[in-house]
Backbone bond lengths (Angstrom), bond angles and torsions (degrees), N, CA, C in turn:
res aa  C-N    CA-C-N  psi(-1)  N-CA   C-N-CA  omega(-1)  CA-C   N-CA-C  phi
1 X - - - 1.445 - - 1.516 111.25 -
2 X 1.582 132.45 -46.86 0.966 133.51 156.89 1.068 120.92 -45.18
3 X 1.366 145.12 -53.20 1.369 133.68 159.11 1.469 133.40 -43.11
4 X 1.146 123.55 -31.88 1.965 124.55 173.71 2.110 90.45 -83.56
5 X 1.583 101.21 -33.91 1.593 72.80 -175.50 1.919 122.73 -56.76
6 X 1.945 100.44 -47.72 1.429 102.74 155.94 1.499 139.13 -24.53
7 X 1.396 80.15 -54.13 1.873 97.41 171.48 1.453 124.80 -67.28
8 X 1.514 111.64 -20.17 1.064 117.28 168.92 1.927 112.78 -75.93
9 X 1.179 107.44 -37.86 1.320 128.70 -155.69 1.748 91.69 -74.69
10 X 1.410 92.31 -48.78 1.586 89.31 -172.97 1.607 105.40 -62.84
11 X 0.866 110.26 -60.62 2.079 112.30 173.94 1.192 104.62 -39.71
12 X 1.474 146.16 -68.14 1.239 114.84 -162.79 1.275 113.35 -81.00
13 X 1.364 134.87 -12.56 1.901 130.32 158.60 1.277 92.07 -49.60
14 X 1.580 117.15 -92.52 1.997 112.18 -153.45 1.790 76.52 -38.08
15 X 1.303 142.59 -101.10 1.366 120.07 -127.62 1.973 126.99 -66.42
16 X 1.086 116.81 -1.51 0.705 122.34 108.91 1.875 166.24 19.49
17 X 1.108 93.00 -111.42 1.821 108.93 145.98 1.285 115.63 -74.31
18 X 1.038 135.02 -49.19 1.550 138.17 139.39 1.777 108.30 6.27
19 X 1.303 90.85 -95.63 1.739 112.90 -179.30 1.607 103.39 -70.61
20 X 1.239 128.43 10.58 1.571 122.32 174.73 1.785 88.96 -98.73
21 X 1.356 122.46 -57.00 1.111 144.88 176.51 1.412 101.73 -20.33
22 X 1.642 123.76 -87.87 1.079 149.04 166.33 1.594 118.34 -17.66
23 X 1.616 100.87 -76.35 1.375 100.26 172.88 1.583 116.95 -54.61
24 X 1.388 114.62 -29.83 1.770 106.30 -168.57 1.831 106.64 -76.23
25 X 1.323 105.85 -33.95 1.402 108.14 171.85 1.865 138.67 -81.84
26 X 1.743 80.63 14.11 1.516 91.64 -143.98 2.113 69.81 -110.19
27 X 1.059 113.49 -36.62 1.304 130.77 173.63 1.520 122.58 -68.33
28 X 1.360 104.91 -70.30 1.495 84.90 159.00 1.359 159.15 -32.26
29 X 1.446 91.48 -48.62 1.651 125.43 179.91 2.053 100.42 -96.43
30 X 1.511 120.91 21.01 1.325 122.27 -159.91 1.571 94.30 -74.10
31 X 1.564 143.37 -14.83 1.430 130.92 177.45 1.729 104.38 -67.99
32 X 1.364 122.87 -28.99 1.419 117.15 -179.19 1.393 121.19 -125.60
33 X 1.504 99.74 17.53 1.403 103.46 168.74 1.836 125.18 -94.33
34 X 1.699 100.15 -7.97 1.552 103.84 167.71 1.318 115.13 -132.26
35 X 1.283 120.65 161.66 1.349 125.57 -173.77 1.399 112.56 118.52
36 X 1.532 117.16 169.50 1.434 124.82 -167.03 2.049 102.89 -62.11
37 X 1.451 102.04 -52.04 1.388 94.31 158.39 1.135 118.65 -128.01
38 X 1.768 90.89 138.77 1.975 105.44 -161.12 1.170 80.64 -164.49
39 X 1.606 90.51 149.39 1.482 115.80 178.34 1.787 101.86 -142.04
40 X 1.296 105.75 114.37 1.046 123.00 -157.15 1.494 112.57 -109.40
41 X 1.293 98.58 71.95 2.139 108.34 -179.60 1.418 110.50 -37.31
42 X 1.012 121.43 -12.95 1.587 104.66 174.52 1.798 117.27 -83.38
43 X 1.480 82.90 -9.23 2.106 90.08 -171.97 1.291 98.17 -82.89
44 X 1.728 115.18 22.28 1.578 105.41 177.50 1.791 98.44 -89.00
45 X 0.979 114.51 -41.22 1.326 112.15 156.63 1.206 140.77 1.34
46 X 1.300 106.93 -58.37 1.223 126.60 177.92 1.423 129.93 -46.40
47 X 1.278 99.74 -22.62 2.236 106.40 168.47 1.255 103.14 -82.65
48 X 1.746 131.44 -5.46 1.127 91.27 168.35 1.551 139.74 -92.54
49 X 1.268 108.66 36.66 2.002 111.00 171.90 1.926 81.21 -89.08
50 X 1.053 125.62 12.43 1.768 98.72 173.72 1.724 83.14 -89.08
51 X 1.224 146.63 23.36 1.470 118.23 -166.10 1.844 85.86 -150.92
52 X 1.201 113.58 -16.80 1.752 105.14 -172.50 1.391 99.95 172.20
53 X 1.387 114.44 129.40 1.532 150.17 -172.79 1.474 90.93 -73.86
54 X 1.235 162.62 11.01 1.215 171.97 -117.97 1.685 91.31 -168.91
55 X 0.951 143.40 -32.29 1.002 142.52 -166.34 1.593 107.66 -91.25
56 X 1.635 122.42 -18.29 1.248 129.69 -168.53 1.613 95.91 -88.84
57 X 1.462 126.44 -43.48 1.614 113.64 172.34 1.554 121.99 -69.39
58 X 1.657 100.73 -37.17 1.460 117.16 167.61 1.821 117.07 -51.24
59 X 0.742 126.19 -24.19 1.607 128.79 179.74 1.656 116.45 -93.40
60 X 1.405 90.43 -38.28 1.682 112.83 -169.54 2.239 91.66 -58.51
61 X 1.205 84.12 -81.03 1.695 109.35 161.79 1.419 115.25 -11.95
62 X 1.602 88.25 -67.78 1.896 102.85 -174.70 1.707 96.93 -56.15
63 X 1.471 120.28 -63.74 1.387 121.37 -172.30 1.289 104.53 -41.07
64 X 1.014 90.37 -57.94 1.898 93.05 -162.26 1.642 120.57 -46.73
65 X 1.595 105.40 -42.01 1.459 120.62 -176.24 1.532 109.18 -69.80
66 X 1.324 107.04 -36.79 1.559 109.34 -155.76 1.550 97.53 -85.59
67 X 1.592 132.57 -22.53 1.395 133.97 161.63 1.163 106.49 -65.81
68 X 1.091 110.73 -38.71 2.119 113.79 -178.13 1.636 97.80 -62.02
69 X 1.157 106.05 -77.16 1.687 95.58 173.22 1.177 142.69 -31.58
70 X 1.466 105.21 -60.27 1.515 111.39 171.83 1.896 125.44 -69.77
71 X 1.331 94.07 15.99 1.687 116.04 172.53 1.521 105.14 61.78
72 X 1.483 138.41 28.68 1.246 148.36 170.06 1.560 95.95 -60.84
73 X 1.517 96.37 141.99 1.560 112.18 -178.11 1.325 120.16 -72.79
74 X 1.408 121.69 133.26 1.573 132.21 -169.89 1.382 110.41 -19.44
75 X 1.124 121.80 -67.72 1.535 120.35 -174.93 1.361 123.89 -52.78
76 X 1.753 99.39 -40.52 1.495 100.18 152.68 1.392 128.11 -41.64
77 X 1.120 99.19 -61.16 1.944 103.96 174.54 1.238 120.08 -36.67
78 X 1.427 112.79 -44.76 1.549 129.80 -160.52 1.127 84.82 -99.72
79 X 0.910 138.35 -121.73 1.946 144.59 -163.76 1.600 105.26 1.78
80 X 1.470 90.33 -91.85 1.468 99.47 176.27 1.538 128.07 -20.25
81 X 1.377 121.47 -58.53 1.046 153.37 142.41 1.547 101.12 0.74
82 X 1.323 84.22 -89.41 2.282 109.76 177.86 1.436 85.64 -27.83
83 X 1.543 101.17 -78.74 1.873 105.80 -158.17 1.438 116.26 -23.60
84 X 1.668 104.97 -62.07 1.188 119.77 -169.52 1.917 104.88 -38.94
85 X 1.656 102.75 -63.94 1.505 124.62 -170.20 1.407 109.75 -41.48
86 X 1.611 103.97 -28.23 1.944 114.06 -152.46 1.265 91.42 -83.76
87 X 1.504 113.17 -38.18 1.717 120.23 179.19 0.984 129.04 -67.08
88 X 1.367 128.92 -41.73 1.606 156.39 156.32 1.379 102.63 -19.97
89 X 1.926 90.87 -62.16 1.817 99.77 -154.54 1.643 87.45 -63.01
90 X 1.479 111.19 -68.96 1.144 125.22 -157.83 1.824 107.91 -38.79
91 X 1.064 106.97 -36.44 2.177 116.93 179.00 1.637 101.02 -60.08
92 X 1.289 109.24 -37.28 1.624 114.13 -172.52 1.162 113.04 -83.86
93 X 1.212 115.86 -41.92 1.540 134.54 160.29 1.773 103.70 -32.20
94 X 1.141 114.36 -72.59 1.713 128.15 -167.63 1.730 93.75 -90.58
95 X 0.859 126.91 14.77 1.473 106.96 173.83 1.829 137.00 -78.76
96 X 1.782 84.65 12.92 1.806 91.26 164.43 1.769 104.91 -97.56
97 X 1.024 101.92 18.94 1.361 97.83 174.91 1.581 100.80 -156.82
98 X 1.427 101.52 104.39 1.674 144.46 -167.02 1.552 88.13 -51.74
99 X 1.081 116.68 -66.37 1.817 112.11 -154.88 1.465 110.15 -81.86
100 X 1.907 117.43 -0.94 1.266 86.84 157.03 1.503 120.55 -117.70
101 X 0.866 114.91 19.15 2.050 131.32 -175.68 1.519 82.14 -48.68
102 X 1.579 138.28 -78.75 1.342 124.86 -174.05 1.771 125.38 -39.37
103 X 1.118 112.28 -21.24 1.036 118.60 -171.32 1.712 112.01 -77.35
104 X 1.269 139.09 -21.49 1.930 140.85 -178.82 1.984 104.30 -86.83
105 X 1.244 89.89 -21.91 1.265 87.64 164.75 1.112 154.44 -82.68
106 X 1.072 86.38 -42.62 2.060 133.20 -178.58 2.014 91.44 -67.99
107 X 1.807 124.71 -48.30 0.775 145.93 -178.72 1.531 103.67 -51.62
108 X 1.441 113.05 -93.04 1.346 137.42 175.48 1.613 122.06 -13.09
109 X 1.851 85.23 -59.09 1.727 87.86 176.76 1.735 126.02 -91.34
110 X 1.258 123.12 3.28 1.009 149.98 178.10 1.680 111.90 -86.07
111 X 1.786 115.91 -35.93 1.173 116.40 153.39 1.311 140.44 -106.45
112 X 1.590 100.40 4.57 1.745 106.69 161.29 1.383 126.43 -129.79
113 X 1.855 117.68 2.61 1.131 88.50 150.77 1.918 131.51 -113.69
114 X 0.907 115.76 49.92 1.357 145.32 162.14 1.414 109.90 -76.98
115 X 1.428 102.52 -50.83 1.759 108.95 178.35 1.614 114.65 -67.22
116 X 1.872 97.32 -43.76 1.268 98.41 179.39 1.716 125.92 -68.45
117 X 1.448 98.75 -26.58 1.939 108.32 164.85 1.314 106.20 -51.83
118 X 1.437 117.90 -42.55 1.644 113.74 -159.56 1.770 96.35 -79.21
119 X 1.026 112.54 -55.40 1.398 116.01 -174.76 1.302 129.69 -57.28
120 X 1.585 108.98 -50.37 1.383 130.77 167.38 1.711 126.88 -52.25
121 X 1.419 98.73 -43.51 1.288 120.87 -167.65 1.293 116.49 -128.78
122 X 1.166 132.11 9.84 1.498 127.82 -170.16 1.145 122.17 55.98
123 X 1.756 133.46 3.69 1.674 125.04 166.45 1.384 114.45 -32.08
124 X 1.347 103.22 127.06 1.439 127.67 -167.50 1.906 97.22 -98.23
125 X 1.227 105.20 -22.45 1.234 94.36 160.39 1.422 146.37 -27.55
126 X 1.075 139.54 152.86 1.352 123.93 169.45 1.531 110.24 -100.43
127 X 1.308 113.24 133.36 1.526 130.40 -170.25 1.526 102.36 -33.46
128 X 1.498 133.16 -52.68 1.354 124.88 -169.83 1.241 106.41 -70.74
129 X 1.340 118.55 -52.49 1.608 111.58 -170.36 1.746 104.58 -60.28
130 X 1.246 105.95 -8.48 1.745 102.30 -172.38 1.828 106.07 -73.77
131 X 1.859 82.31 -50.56 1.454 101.42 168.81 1.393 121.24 -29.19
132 X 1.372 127.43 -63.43 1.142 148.11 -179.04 1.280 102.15 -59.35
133 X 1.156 133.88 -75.38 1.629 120.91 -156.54 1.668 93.18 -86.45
134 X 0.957 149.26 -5.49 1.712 134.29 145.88 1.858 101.55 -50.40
135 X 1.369 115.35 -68.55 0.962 124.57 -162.75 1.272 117.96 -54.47
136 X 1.316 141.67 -36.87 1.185 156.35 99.32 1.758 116.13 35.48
137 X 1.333 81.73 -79.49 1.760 108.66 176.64 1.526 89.56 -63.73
138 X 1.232 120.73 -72.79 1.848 115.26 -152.84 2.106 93.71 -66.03
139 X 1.059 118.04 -6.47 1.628 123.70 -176.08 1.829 102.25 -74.80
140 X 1.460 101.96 -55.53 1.279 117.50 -169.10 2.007 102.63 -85.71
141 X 0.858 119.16 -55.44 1.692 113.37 163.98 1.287 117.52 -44.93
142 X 1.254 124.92 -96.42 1.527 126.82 159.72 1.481 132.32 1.05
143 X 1.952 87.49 -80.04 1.549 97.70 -168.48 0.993 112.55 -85.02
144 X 1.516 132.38 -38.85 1.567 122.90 151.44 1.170 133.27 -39.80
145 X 1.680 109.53 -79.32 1.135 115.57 -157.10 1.815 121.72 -79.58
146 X 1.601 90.70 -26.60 1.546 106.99 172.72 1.557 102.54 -87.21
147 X 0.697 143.39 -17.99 1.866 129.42 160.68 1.692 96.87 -76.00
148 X 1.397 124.30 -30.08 1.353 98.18 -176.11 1.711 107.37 -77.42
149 X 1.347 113.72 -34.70 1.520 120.00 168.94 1.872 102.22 -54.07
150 X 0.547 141.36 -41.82 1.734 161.44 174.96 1.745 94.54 -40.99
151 X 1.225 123.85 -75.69 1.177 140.55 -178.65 1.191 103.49 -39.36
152 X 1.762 92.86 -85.50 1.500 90.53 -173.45 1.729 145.34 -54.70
153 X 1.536 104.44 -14.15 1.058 123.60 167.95 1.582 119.20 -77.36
154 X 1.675 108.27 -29.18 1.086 88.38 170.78 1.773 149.05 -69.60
155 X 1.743 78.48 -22.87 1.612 95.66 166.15 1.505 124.08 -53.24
156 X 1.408 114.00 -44.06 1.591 124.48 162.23 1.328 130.01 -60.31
157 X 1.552 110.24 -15.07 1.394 115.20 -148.88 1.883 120.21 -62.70
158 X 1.625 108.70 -23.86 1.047 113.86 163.05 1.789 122.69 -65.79
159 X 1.014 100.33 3.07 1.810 99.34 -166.96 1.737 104.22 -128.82
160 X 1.702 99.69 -28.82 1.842 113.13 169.20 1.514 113.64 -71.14
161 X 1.248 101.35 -26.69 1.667 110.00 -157.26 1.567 120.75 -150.88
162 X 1.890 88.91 31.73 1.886 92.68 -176.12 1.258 137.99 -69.27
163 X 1.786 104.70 -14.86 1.223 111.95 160.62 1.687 133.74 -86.55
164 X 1.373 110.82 113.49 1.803 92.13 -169.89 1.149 118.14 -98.21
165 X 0.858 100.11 134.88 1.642 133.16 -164.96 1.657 102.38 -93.22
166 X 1.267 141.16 117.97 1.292 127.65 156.91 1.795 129.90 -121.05
């Protein structure tokens, strides 16, 4: 019984720090983390359900808070939000195969928040070109910078992530 409680304990810390993570970087960097084009360094994040399922509430969370904060419009919260979650699952989902964990994310938000600019915010844009420069952003966050976080974490990963959590 003591042991699943641990296991519990350990899951909601990583998620957690996870979603502390998110929101603090999502804040800092908040001049280019919203808008039609934004590139949002905290969505590097996002590879980590290849390392712990803790990371799929932890992101969801992080999104959610760091739109709440940064006073992004309701739908933002909610939509956005989803995206983030749809990507999460989907990274954990594929996470026996390393090179595409970036890929449910990079996906997700590339086809819903375009909708959510138009809806949320009135972007006069047209949905594809929105497509594109989101995608862009989630190309260069993600697939860059979160495969380079990817790497380097993996070298640690026994000492980042020694307890497993499933």
């Amino acid at each position: 019984m003591k042991h699943s409680s641990n296991t519990g304990i350990y899951f909601m810390t990583h998620a957690a720090a996870i979603a502390a993570v998110y929101i603090v970087l999502t804040m800092m960097f908040q001049p280019i983390s919203f808008g039609p084009i934004q590139f949002r360094i905290s969505e590097a994040l996002c590879v980590l359900p290849f390392f712990t399922p803790a990371a799929v509430p932890g992101l969801f969370i992080g999104c959610l808070l760091s739109n709440f904060f940064c006073g992004a419009a309701v739908l933002d919260v909610i939509f956005g939000s989803l995206a983030t979650l749809l990507g999460a699952l989907g990274s954990y989902a594929v996470r026996e195969r390393k090179w595409a964990v970036c890929v449910p994310p990079i996906l997700a938000n590339t086809l819903i928040i375009p909708w959510v600019l138009r809806y949320a915010y009135g972007s006069e844009d047209m949905i594809l070109f929105a497509m594109g420069t989101v995608g862009v952003g989630e190309i260069l966050a993600i697939g860059v910078l979160g495969n380079g976080l990817l790497a380097a974490l993996e070298r640690y990963r026994g000492v980042i992530f020694k307890n497993k959590i499933a």
